[in-house]
Each structure stands twice: as structure tokens, then as C-alpha cells.
C-alpha positions, 0 to 999 in steps of 0.5 A: 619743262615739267618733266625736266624738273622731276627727273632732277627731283627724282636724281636727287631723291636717288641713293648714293651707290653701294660702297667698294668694301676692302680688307685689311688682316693684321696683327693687331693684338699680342707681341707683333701688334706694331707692326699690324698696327701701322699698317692698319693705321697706313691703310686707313689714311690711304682710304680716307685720302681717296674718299676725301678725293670721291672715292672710286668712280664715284663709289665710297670705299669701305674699309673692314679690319681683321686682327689675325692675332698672329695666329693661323687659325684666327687669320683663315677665319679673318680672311673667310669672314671678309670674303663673306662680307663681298670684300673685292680685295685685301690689304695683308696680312702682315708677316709670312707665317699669316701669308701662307695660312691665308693665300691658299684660301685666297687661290680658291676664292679668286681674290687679290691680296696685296702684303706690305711686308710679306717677304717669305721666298716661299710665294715668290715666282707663283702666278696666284693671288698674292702680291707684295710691295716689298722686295722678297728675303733673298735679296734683302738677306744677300744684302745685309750679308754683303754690308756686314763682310764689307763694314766689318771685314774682321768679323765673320764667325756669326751666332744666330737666333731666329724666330720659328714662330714666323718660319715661313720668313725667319728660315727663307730670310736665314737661307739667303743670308746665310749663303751670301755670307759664307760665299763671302767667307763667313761662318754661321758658327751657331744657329739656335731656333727659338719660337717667341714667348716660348719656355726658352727664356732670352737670358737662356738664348744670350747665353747659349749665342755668346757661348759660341765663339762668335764675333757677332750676332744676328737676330731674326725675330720681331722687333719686341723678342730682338730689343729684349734679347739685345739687353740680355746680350748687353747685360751679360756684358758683351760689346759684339756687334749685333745684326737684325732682319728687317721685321725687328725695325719698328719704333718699339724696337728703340722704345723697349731696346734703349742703349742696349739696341744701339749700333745695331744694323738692319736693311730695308726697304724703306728709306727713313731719310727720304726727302721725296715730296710724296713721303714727307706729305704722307709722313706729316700726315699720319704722324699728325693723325696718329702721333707716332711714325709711320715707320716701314710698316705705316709706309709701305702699307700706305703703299699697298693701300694706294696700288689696290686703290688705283688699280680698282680705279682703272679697271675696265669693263669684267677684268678682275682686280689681278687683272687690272692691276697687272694691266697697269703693273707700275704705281707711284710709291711714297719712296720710289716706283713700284713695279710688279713682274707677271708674278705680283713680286718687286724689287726695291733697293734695299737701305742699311740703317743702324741705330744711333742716338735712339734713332734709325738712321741710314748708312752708306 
């Protein structure tokens, strides 16, 4: 009996197990700061949820955050200083540019990374450790090109300004619109790169855009460069139809763009009017938490958050976070079923919204 009673006395003297430590790398700071933002905020909730639920296998799990600055140098010296602090995984980064800074050091150091937003073709098809919850550009590019041959059938002679401050997305996001849309009949009359917060200014950049020719526009930047050229296009007083990637479309595109942004169009993978049950709990909850939307970037890190989670929760015996997660290879998303290839790729449908009213809303 004696002995029975201090084995409980010592159980309950017994330290709580170490924690599970992940990532998170981010823009957090300068002109993409939304979207780091979101998804950090997205990845924190995930975490706190599943603590709340006791963790994993009984293991609190720790979440450390990196700014990357949207910066190459800042995002390797994040994603080092998490590998050194025993890190099992990360969420991130956020956009391309920062994705092919830190994957190869990822590679060498055999640790998973999973991007919410990353979409850049250049690390689509490679057996290493990046993985992605987002569709890649190709397929989401082809689409908005389809959309806009159909809704628009009159206005193929497009003028294009993209960012090369994010080369890594903007050019592969380029290349796959570009071929859908001059296989479809159209013309890229103007293609103009221009690197954000550079010396070219956006008046210059409207002006140079609305010279061609063109009967519409499309802008492949963040969501902060594409509202403010969208005012300069509207200022200099035309009326032609604007298109944007998906990185433009966070709620700072509709607070800095205002009617200048109006009837714009843009695919995503990300359905703002989803009435699954998953999404409207989750959305509730971080707009409560946070007092904003969640938006693609919130969401879909959400998402990722939650796949790297269930994966360390069904890891069995010495398999390696990549191990476990192509293991299990299909989780439960916010929206719709994610569903890796042997590559750590997916493909999401891709919804076309427009803005109306200073709002997102989808189309058919």
C-alpha cells in the first residue's frame, strides 16, 4: 500500500514532458506584412486549438515566429536560427521569393516545411522538403486566363505590370497565363517588370500600361503596389478592366484600393463564401480573436498549421515528419480536402472573384 501511494506521490512530482517546438517565417514587417500577418495569426490559433485539445500525444506544442522581412538573407538566417532551436517543422514562408531562399537549407537539413501560399512552378515536381497547401501558378494562372477569354470575349490585347521583387511567383504566375491566354487568342501587348518600392514610381508604371494600346490590364504584385497602381490607372482616367494574381487579394488591397479596385478580378484558391461548417467555426473564431478576416492568407495557414499537426500526431515509431505526412497524404481543410501527390503538391479548385461594393465576392 505504502508503495502504491508513492509511486502516485512521485507521478504527480513528475515534470510535464518537453514541448514539440515548430515554426513559423513570415513577412511580418514592411509592404507584404498582411499577408505574413494572417498567416501567422492562422498558425497561431491552430496551435492554441490543439493545445487546448492536449497537444500532441500529450506534449504541448510550441510555436516560434521568424519575420523573414521579405528579404533572402533575413528568411535563411530565420529559418537557421529555428533549426538551431530543435524546431520538428515549419509553417512557411509565405511568398516564392522567400521559399527558394530557404528550402535548399531546408534539403540539407532534412526538415519539413509546409507553405500556405507558396505557388512559384519552380519547386513543383521535386521530392524534397517543401510542401504546399495551395494549388501551384500554372493552374490557377490558366484559369483566370480562361475566365477572362469567356466573361470578356471582346478584350484580348492585355498590358501587364509584374513584380520581380517575387520573381520566383510573378514570372512562373506570368508563364502560365500567358500561354493559356494567347492559346485562347489573346495578346500580351506589353509586358513591363518593375521591383516594389523601387524608383520607377506607379504613376510612371499607369502611364507606361495605359500607352499600349491595351484593352485590359493585368497586375501581378502584392496586394498594397496593385491597389495603389490601380488609383493611379483610375486617376489618369481609364475605365479598362483590371485583372490581378491572387497575392493582390487581402483585405489591404480593399482598404488602400477603395473604388479604384472595384470590378477587378482575381482567382483563388479560397472560397470567401464557403458555408462549410469547419470554416465558418474557424472564421468566427479568429475574426473574434483577431478583429479582422481571416482572408486566403489566415485560412489557408490555418490549414497548413493543422496538416503538419495531424501528421506529428500519427507519426509512428522513427518515421520522419515527411514520412508521416505522406503516410496519411489527405487532411481535412477549412474548405475542401487536402490531398498531396508523392511531391508535397496539391490541386485546389480555383474560385474567380471580383470586387463589388468593397468587398470580395465569387462569380460564377
Amino acid at each position: 500500500m505504502l508503495v502504491a501511494v508513492l509511486a502516485l506521490l512521485l507521478a504527480g512530482c513528475a515534470p510535464p514532458p518537453e514541448p514539440i517546438s515548430i515554426g513559423f517565417i513570415g513577412g511580418s514587417s514592411g509592404r507584404v506584412a498582411d499577408l505574413g500577418i494572417a498567416g501567422r495569426d492562422g498558425v497561431q490559433l491552430a496551435v492554441d486549438l490543439r493545445n487546448q485539445e492536449g497537444g500532441v500525444g500529450g506534449r504541448a506544442v510550441r510555436l516560434l515566429v521568424r519575420d523573414d522581412e521579405q528579404n533572402p538573407e533575413a528568411a535563411a538566417r530565420a529559418l537557421r536560427e529555428l533549426i538551431d532551436q530543435g524546431v520538428v517543422a515549419v509553417v512557411g514562408p509565405m511568398t516564392s521569393a522567400m521559399a527558394m531562399a530557404t528550402v535548399p537549407i531546408a534539403n540539407e537539413a532534412k526538415l519539413l516545411m509546409i507553405s500556405p501560399t507558396v505557388s512559384t512552378e519552380d519547386l513543383s515536381g521535386r521530392d524534397d522538403y517543401f510542401f504546399r497547401v495551395g494549388s501551384s501558378n500554372h493552374a490557377n494562372a490558366a484559369e483566370v486566363a480562361r475566365r477572362h477569354l469567356q466573361r470578356k470575349p471582346g478584350q484580348r490585347r492585355m498590358a501587364v505590370a509584374y513584380d520581380v521583387g517575387n520573381r520566383a511567383y510573378s514570372e512562373t504566375w506570368l508563364g502560365g497565363f500567358r500561354a493559356t491566354f494567347e492559346g485562347g487568342g489573346g495578346q500580351l501587348l506589353k509586358t513591363i517588370a518593375f521591383e516594389s518600392g523601387g524608383e520607377k514610381s506607379l504613376r510612371q508604371l499607369a502611364e507606361e500600361l495605359l500607352s499600349s494600346g491595351a484593352d485590359g490590364i493585368l497586375i501581378v504584385a502584392n496586394s498594397v503596389d496593385t491597389a495603389l497602381l490601380c488609383q493611379q490607372i483610375r486617376k489618369l482616367g481609364s475605365g479598362l478592366p483590371i485583372l490581378a494574381a491572387e497575392w493582390a487579394a487581402t483585405e489591404r488591397l480593399l482598404e488602400l484600393g477603395g473604388r479604384a479596385v472595384e470590378g477587378l478580378m482575381v482567382g483563388q484558391n479560397f472560397n470567401r463564401s464557403s458555408e462549410e461548417p469547419r470554416y465558418l467555426a474557424f472564421r468566427e473564431a479568429y475574426s473574434e480573436r483577431f478583429h479582422r478576416e481571416p482572408g486566403f492568407g489566415g485560412t489557408l495557414a490555418f490549414d497548413a498549421a493543422n496538416v503538419l499537426l495531424e501528421a506529428l500526431a500519427r507519426r509512428q515509431g522513427e518515421q520522419s515528419v515527411k514520412e508521416a505526412l505522406l503516410s496519411v497524404r489527405r487532411f481535412d481543410g477549412l474548405q475542401a480536402p487536402i490531398v498531396f501527390d508523392d511531391f508535397g503538391d496539391v490541386q485546389l479548385g480555383v474560385f474567380m472573384t471580383v470586387v463589388r461594393d468593397g468587398r470580395l465576392a465569387v462569380v460564377d
